[in-house]
MARDO-813415 format. One record per residue (C-alpha): x, y, z; residue in one letter; residue number from 1. Coordinates in pm, whole numbers, plus 32768, in hexadecimal, padded with zeros to 4 digits. Example, Ala and Ser with C-alpha at 12.3 -4.5 7.8 and 13.67 -1.06 7.14 Angstrom:
<lomis>
[[84CE 7E3E 830C] A 1];
[[8557 7F96 82CA] S 2];
</lomis>
This chain:
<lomis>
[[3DA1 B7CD F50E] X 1];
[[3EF3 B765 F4C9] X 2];
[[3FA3 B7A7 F362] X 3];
[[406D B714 F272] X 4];
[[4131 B7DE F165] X 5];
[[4142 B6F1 F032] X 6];
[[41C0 B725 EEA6] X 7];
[[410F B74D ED7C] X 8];
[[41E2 B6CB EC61] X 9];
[[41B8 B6E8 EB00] X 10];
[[4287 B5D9 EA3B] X 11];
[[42F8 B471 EA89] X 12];
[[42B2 B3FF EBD6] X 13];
[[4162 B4D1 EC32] X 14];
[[4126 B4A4 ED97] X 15];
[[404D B537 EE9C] X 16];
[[4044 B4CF EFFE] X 17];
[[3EDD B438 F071] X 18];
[[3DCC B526 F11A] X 19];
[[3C7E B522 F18C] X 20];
[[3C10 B696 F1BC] X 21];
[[3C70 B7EB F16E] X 22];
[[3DB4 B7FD F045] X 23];
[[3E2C B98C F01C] X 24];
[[3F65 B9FE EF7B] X 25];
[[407F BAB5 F05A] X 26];
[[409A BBAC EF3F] X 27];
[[421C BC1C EF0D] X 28];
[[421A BCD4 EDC3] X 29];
[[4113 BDA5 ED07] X 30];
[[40CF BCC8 EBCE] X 31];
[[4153 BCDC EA67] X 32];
[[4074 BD78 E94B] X 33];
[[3FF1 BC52 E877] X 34];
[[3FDA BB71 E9BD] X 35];
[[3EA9 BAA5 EA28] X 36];
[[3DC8 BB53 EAD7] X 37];
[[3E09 BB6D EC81] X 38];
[[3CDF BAAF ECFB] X 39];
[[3C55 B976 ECA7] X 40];
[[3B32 B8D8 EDAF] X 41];
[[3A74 B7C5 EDDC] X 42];
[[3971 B734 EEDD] X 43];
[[39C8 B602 EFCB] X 44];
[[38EC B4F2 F010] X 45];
[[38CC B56B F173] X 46];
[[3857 B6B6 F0F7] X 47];
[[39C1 B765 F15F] X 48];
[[3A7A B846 F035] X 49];
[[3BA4 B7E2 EF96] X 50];
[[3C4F B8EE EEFB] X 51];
[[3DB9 B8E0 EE52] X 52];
[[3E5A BA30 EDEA] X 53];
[[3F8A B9FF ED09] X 54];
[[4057 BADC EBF8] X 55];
[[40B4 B9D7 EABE] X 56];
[[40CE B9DC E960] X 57];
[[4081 B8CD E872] X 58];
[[419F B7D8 E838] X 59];
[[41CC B691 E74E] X 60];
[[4247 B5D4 E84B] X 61];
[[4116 B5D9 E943] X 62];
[[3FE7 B68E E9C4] X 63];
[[3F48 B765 EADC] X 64];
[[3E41 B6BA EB80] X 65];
[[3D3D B78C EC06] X 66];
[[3C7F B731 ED90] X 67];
[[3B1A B716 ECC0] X 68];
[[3A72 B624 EBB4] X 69];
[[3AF1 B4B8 EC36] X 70];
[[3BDE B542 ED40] X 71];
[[3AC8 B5CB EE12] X 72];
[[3AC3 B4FF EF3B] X 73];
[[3B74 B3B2 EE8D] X 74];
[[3C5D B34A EFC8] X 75];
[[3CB1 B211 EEDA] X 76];
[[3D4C B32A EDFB] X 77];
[[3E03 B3FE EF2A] X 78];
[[3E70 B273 EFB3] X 79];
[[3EEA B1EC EE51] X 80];
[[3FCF B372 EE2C] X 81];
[[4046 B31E EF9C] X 82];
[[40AB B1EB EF4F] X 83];
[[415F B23E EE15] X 84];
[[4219 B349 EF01] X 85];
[[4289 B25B EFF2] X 86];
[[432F B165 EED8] X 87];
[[43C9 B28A EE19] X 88];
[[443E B349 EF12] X 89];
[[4394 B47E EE9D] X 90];
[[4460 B4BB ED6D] X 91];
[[434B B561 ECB8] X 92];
[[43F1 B65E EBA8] X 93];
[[44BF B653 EA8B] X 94];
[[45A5 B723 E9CC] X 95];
[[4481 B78F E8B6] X 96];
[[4385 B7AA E9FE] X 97];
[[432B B939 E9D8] X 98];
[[428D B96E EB29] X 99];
[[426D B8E7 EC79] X 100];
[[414A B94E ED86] X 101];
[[4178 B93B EED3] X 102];
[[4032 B891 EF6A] X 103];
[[3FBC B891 F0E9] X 104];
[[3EF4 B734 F15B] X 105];
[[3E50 B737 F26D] X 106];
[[3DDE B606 F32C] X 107];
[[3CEB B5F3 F436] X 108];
[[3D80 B527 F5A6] X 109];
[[3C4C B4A4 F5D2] X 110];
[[3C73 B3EF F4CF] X 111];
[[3DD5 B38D F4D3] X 112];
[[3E2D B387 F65D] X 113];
[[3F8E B3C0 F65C] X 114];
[[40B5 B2EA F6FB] X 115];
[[4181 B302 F865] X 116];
[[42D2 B2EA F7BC] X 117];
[[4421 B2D9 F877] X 118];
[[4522 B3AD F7A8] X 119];
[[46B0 B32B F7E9] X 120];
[[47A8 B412 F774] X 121];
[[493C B414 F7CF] X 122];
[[4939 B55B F71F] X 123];
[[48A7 B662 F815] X 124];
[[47A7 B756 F7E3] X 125];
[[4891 B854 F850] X 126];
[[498A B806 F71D] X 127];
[[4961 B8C3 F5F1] X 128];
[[48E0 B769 F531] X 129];
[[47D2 B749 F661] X 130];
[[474D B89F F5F5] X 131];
[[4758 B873 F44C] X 132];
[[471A B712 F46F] X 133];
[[464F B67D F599] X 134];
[[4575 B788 F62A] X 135];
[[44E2 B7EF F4CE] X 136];
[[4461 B69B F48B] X 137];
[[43DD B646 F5C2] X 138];
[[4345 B7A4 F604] X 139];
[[4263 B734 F4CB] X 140];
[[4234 B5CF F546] X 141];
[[418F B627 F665] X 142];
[[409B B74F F591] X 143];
[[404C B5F4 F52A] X 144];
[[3FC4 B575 F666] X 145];
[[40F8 B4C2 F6D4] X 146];
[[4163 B4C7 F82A] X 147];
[[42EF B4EC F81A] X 148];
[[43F6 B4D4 F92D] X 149];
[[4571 B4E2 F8B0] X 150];
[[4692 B46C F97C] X 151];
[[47B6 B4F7 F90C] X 152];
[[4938 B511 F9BB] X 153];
[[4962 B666 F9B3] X 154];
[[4AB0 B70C F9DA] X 155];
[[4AF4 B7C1 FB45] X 156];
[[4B7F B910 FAA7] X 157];
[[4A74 B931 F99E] X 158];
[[493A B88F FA9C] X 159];
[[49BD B9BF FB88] X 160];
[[49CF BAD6 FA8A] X 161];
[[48A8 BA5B F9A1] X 162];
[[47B8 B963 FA8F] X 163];
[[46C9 BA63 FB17] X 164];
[[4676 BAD3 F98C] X 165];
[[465F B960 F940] X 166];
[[457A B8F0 FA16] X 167];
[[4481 BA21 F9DE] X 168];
[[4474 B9C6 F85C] X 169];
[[4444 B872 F8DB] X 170];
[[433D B8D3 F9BF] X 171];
[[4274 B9CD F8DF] X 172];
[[4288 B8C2 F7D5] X 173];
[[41EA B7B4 F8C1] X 174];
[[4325 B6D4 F8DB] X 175];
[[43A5 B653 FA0F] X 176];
[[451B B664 FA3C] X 177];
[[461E B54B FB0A] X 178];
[[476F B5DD FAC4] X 179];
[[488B B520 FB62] X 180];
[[4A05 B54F FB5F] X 181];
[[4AD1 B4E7 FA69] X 182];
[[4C38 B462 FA6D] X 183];
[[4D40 B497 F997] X 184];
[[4E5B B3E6 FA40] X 185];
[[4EE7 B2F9 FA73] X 186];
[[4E98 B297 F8EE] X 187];
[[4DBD B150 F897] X 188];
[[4D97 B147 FA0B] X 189];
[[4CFA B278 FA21] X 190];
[[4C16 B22F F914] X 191];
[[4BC6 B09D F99C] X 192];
[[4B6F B175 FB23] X 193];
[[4AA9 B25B FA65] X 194];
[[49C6 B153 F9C6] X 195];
[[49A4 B089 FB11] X 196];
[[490A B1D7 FB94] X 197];
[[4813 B22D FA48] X 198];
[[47B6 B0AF FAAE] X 199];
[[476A B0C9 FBEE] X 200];
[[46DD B20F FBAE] X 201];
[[45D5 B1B2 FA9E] X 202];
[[455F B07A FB7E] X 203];
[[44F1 B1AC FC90] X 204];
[[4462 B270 FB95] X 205];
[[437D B14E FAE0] X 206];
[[4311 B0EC FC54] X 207];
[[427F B26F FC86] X 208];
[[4204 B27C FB1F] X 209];
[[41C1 B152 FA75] X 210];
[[4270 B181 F926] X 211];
[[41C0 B0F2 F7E3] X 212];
[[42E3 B120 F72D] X 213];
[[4463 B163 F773] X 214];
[[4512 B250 F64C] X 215];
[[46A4 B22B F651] X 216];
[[4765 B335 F59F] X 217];
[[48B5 B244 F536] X 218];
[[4970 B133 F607] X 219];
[[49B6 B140 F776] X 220];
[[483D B1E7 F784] X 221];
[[47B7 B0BB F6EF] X 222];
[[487D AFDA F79C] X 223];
[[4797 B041 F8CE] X 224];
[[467E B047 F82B] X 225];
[[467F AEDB F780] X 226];
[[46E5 AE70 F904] X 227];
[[4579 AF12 F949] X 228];
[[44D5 AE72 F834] X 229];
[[455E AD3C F8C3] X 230];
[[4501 AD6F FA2D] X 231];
[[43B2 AE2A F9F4] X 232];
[[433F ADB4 F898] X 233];
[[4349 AF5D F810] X 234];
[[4368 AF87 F6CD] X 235];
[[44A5 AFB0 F642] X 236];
[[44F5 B0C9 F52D] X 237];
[[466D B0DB F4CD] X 238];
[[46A8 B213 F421] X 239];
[[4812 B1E0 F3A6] X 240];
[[488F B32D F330] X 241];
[[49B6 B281 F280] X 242];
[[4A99 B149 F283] X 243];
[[4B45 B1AC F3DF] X 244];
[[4C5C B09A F41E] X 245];
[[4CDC B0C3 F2E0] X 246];
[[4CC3 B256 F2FE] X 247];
[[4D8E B22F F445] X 248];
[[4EA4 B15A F34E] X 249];
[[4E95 B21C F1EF] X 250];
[[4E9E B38F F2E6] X 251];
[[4FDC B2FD F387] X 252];
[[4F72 B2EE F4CE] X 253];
[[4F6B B15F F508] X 254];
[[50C6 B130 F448] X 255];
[[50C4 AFBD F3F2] X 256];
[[5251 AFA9 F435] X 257];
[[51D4 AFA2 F594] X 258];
[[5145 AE4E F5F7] X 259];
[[508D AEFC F736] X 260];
[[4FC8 AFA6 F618] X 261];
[[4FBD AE8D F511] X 262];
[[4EFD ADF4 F63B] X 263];
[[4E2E AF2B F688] X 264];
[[4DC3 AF3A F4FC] X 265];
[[4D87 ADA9 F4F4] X 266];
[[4CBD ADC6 F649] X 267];
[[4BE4 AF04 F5AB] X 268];
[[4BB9 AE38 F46E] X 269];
[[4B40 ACEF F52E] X 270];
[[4A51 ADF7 F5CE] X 271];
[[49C4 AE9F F495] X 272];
[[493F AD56 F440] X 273];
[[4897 AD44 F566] X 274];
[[47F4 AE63 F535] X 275];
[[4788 ADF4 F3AC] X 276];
[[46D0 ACD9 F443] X 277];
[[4624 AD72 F554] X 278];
[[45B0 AE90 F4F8] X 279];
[[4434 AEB9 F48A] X 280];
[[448C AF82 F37F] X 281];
[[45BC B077 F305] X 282];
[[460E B1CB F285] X 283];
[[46DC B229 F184] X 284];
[[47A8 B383 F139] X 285];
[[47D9 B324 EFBA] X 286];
[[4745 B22F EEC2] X 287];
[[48A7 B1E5 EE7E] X 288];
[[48BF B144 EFDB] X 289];
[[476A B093 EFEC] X 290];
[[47EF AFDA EEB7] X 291];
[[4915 AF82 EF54] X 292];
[[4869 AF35 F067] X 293];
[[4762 AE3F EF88] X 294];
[[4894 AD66 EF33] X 295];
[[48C9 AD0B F09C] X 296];
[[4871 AB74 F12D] X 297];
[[47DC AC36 F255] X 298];
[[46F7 ACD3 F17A] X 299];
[[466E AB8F F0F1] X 300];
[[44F8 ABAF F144] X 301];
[[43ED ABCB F088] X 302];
[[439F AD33 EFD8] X 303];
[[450F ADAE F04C] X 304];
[[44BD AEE5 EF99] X 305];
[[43A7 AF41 F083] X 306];
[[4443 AF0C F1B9] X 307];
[[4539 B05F F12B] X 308];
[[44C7 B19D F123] X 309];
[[4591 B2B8 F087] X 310];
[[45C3 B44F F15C] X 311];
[[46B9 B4D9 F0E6] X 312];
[[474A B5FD F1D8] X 313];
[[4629 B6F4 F1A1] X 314];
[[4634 B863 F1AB] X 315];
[[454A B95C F21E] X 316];
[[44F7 BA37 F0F8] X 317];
[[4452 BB46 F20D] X 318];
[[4587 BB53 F286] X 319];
[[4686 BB74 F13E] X 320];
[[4592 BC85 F08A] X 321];
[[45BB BCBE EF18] X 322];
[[46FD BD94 EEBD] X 323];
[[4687 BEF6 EE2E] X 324];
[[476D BFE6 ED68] X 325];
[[474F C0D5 EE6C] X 326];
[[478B BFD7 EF6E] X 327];
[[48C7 BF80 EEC2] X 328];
[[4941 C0C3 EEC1] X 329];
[[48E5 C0FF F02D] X 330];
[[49A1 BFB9 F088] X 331];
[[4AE3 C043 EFDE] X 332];
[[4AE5 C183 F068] X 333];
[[4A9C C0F0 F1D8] X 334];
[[4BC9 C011 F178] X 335];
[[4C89 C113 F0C9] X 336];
[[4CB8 C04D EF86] X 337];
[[4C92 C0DA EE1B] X 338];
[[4B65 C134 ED60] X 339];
[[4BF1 C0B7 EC37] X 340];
[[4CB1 BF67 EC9C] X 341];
[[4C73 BE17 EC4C] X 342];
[[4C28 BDAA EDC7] X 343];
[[4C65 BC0F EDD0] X 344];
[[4BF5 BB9D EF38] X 345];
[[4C29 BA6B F03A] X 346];
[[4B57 BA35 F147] X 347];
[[4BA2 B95F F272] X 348];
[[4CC7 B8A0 F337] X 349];
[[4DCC B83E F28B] X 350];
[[4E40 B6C5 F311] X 351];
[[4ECF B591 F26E] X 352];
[[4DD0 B574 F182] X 353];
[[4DD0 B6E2 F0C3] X 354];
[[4EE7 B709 EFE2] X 355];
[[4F7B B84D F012] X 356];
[[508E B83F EF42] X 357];
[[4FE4 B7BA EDFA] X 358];
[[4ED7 B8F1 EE7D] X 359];
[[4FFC B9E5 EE5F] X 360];
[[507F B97C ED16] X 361];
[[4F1F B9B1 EC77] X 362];
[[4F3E BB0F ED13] X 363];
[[5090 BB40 EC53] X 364];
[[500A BAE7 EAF6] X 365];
[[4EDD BBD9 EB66] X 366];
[[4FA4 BCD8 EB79] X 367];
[[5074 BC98 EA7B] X 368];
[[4F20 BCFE E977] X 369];
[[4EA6 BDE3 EA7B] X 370];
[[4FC6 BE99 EB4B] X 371];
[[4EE3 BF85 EC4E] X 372];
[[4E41 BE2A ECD8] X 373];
[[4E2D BDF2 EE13] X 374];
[[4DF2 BCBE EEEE] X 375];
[[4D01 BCB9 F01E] X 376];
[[4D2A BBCD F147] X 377];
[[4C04 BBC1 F234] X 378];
[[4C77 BB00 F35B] X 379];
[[4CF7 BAAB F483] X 380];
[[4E32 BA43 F433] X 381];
[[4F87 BAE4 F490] X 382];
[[4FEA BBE6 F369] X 383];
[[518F BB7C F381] X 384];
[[5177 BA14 F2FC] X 385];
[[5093 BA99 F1BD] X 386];
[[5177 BBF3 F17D] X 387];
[[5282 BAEB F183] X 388];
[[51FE BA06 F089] X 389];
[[51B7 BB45 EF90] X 390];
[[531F BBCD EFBE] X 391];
[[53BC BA87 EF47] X 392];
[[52E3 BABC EDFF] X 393];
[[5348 BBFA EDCC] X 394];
[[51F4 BC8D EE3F] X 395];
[[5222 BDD5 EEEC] X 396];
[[515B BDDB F04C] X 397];
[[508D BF1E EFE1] X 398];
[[4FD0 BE4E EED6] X 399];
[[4F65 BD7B F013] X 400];
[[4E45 BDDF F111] X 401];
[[4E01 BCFF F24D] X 402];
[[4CF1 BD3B F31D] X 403];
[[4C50 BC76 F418] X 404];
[[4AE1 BC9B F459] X 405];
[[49AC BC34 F525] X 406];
[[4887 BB5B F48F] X 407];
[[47C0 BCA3 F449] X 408];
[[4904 BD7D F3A7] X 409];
[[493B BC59 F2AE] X 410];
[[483C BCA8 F1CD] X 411];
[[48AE BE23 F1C7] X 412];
[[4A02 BDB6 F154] X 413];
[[49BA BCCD F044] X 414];
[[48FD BD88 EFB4] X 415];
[[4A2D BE5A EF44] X 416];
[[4A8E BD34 EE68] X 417];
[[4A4B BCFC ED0D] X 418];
[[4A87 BB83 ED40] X 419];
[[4AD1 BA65 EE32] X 420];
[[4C06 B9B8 EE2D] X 421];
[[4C43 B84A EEE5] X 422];
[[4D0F B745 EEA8] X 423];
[[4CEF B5F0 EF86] X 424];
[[4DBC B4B5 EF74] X 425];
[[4D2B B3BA EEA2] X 426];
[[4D56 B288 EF77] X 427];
[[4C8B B172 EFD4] X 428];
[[4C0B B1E2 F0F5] X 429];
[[4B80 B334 F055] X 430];
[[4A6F B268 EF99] X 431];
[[4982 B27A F0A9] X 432];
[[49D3 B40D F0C4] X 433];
[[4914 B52B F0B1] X 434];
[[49AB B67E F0B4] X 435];
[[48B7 B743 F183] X 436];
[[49A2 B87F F0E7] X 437];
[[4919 B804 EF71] X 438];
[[47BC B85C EFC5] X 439];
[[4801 B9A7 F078] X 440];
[[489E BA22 EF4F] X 441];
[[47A3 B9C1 EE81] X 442];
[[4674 BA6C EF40] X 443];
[[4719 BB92 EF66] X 444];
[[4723 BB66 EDC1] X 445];
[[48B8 BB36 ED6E] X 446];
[[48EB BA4F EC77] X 447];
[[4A08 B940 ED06] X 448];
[[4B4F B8B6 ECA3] X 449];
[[4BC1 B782 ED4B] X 450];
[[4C36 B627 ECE7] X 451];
[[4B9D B4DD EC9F] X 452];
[[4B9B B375 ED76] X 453];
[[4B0D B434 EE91] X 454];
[[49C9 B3B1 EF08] X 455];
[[48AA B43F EDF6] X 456];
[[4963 B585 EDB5] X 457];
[[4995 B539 EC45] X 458];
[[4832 B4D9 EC1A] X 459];
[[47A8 B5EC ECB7] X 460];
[[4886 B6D4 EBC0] X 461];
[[4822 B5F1 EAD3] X 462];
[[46BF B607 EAE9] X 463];
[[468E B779 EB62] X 464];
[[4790 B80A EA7E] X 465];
[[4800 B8F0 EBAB] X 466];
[[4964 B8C4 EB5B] X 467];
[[4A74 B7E1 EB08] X 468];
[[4B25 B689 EBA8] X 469];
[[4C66 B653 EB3F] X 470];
[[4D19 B4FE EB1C] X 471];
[[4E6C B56F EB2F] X 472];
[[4F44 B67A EC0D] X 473];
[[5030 B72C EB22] X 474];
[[5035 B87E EA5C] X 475];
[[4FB6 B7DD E916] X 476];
[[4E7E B78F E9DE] X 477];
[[4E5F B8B5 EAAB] X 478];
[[4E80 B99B E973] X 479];
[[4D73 B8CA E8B8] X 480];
[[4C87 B8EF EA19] X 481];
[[4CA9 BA5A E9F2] X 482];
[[4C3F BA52 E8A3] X 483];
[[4B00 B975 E8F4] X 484];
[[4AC1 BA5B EA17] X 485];
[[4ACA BBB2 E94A] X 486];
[[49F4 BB06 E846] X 487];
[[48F4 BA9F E93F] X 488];
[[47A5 BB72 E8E9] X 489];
[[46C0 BB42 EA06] X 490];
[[466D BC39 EAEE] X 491];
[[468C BC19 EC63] X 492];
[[4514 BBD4 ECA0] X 493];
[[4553 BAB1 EBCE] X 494];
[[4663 BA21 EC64] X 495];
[[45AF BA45 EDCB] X 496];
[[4439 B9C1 ED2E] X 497];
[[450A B8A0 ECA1] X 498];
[[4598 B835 EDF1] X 499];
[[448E B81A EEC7] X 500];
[[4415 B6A9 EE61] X 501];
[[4566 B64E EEC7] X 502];
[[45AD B722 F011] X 503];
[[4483 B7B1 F07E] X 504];
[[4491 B76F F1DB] X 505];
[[42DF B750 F1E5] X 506];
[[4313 B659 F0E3] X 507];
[[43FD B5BD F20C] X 508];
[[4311 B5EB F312] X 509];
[[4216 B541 F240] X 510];
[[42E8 B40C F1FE] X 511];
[[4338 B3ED F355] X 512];
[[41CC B3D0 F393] X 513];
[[4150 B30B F2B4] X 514];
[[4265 B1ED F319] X 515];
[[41EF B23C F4A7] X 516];
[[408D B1C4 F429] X 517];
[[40F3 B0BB F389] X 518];
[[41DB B01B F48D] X 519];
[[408A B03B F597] X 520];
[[3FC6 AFA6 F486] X 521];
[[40AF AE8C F433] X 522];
[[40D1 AE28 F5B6] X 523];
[[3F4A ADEF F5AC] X 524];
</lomis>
């Protein structure tokens, strides 16, 4: 019987995703004294249990809802909580929320048959973003009852080095795998062969399978897939992941001095209306982008609002476990860092969006209150070009540690930090963001300093109180962010419990689902 991790929320926005059978908590932390009791139960109307196990505590601002009394086997309650999940998004906590459960729905196939669904990615599955972002999801999706295939362009070096342990997680989680090759020169024709090949590719594919519904992750994926829609009447889900032509301009890598890329971005931007109009229905990083993306004429339809649904870049919490004192002091030991320094901490690539320098000159006024701090960099990155940055600010190099990692050493290093630090470039573009960084931090319980005009990172501070979003880069700002972040009282179970309505990658999963069922539904 397939499963579906939902979130219990106590506050503004309640929402629970809709089930028929057998609701159990995942339990995650023992529960506080003066909480509700564990188990509440009721009996269905077809004679199955529903049980909900939860930790809360009373709160002003909403109320725990027990599985019993008029819950008991009401599916117009679980459908009315579903559908107040799909509009919101799942943003289902507030600041004064106390307490957060995590809940486990399980639906039975029989009674929701799942889809055949043709995944498109140009990312591959054997890319660090295919592992944290694609797999997870549709690993879940088809625990659902979906039947998944992903065809992905998959780099030669990493498809040799990393393809055999790909396609075993593929095949244990019962998802069938069409990697081709992708092409990184020469550029824009590289990319325009590459799409002509997902094309032709996906017509094969819906000929041996007979796809219900084609999922694109961003442009030149969907580009085949609304070409399949077209040609085979699929459904078409367009899954943005941000505004990409005008990424490709803002990131300086279309510079508009250049009239071969002026007519690259116009071309792109001539296609992402296209895509508005044709697909059956679109996802959303931020709710910053979706309202962008309501002010568009494509978008003119009736209920506009529906046809968006909000996942942000979601975050297994198995994965990023709760930091522990002792797991902190571990962590610096294995890294060789101080017991007693303030430990600030970036995690990730840093590219044309991630502002190193304004990152570096928070670091200075941190250690101007705090001189034995130290500044962690987990990633991949090539240690000269950020030792050089820190020199010219007078940082010496042994306040500096940079360590790359694998996906399962990343946890054990940041969880030497007392904080996360991140700053992104608050451009246009970035509305329709989602730092997947933002909610690794945050499960693995460090509060977060980063900067505002970024997708929903300042709401997210906002409403969890897990840290603080500047709206300006210079020391006056950084010194008053350090002063908001040492005043910051919650613990690090809080900070993780109050993330998971926004990056809980079940709550994902669950999404994802629920807009699969509704796009079969909608096409009769």
């Amino acid at each position: 019987m397939p499963c579906r991790d939902e979130i219990l929320g106590e506050g503004k926005g309640h929402a629970l995703c809709s089930a028929t059978a057998h609701v159990r908590q995942q339990q995650r932390h023992p529960p506080r004294s003066g909480s509700l009791p564990e188990g509440f139960g009721g009996s269905a109307a077809n004679g199955e249990t529903i049980v909900i196990h939860a930790s809360s505590s009373s709160s002003q601002t909403g109320k725990f809802v027990p599985a019993g009394g008029c819950l008991a086997g009401d599916r117009g309650f679980y459908q009315s909580m579903a559908d107040c999940l799909h509009r919101s998004g799942g943003r289902c906590m507030s600041r004064r929320s106390p307490r957060v459960g995590r809940l486990k729905i399980s639906v039975p196939s029989e009674h929701e048959p799942g889809l055949s669904v043709l995944y498109i990615t140009y990312d591959g599955l054997t890319d660090p973003l295919g592992r944290s972002q694609v797999l997870p999801y549709l690993a879940g999706l088809t625990k659902l009852g979906h039947r998944i295939h992903v065809l992905s362009c998959e780099k030669q070096a990493r498809e040799a080095s990393d393809g055999a342990r790909i396609r075993a997680l593929c095949e244990a989680a019962g998802i069938g795998w069409h990697p081709i090759r992708y092409h990184k020169s020469p550029p824009i024709l590289s990319s325009v062969y590459d799409m002509a090949m997902l094309r032709r590719a996906a017509e094969r594919l819906h000929r041996r399978h007979r796809f219900d519904v084609v999922h694109c992750r961003s442009y030149i994926p969907a580009m085949a897939g609304l070409h399949l829609k077209h040609r085979q009447g699929v459904r078409f889900l367009f899954d943005m992941r941000g505004f990409w032509p005008d990424e490709r301009v803002e990131g300086h890598s279309w510079p508009q001095i250049n009239p071969v890329f002026r007519a690259v971005y116009g071309y792109f931007k001539s296609v992402e209306r296209r895509l508005l109009r044709g697909a059956d229905h679109i996802i959303s990083l931020t709710h910053a982008g979706k309202r962008q993306l309501l002010t568009r004429a494509e978008l003119q339809i009736p209920a506009p609002q529906d046809a968006i649904t909000v996942i942000p870049c979601c975050v297994d919490f198995d994965h990023f476990p709760l930091t522990t004192r002792d797991g902190r002091q571990a962590a610096r030991r294995m890294l060789g860092l101080p017991q007693e320094a303030r430990v600030v901490a970036y995690l990730g690539s840093l590219g044309s969006w991630y502002m190193l320098d304004e990152m570096l000159d928070f670091f200075r006024v941190c250690l101007e209150r705090d001189a034995n701090a130290r500044f962690l960099f987990v990633t991949h990155d090539a240690p000269e070009p950020i030792l050089q940055a820190a020199r010219t600010r007078g940082i010496g190099t042994d306040r500096l540690l940079i360590r790359p990692a694998s996906r399962e050493e990343v946890p054990q290093f940041m969880c030497a930090a007392d904080f996360g630090l991140f700053f992104i470039k608050p451009v246009f573009s970035k509305l329709a963001s989602s730092p997947t960084k933002m909610g690794e931090m945050l499960a693995l319980g460090l509060p977060v300093v980063t900067n505002s005009g970024v997708g929903d990172v300042a709401e997210i501070v906002e409403e969890t109180g897990s840290g603080v979003a500047i709206d300006r880069f210079d020391d006056e700002a950084y010194r008053e962010a350090l002063e908001r972040i040492d005043g910051l009282s919650m613990t690090p179970e809080m900070h993780r419990e109050r993330a998971l309505p926004w990056f809980d990658v079940e709550l994902g999963i669950a999404r994802y689902d629920r807009v699969y069922r509704d796009l079969a539904a909608s096409a009769g």
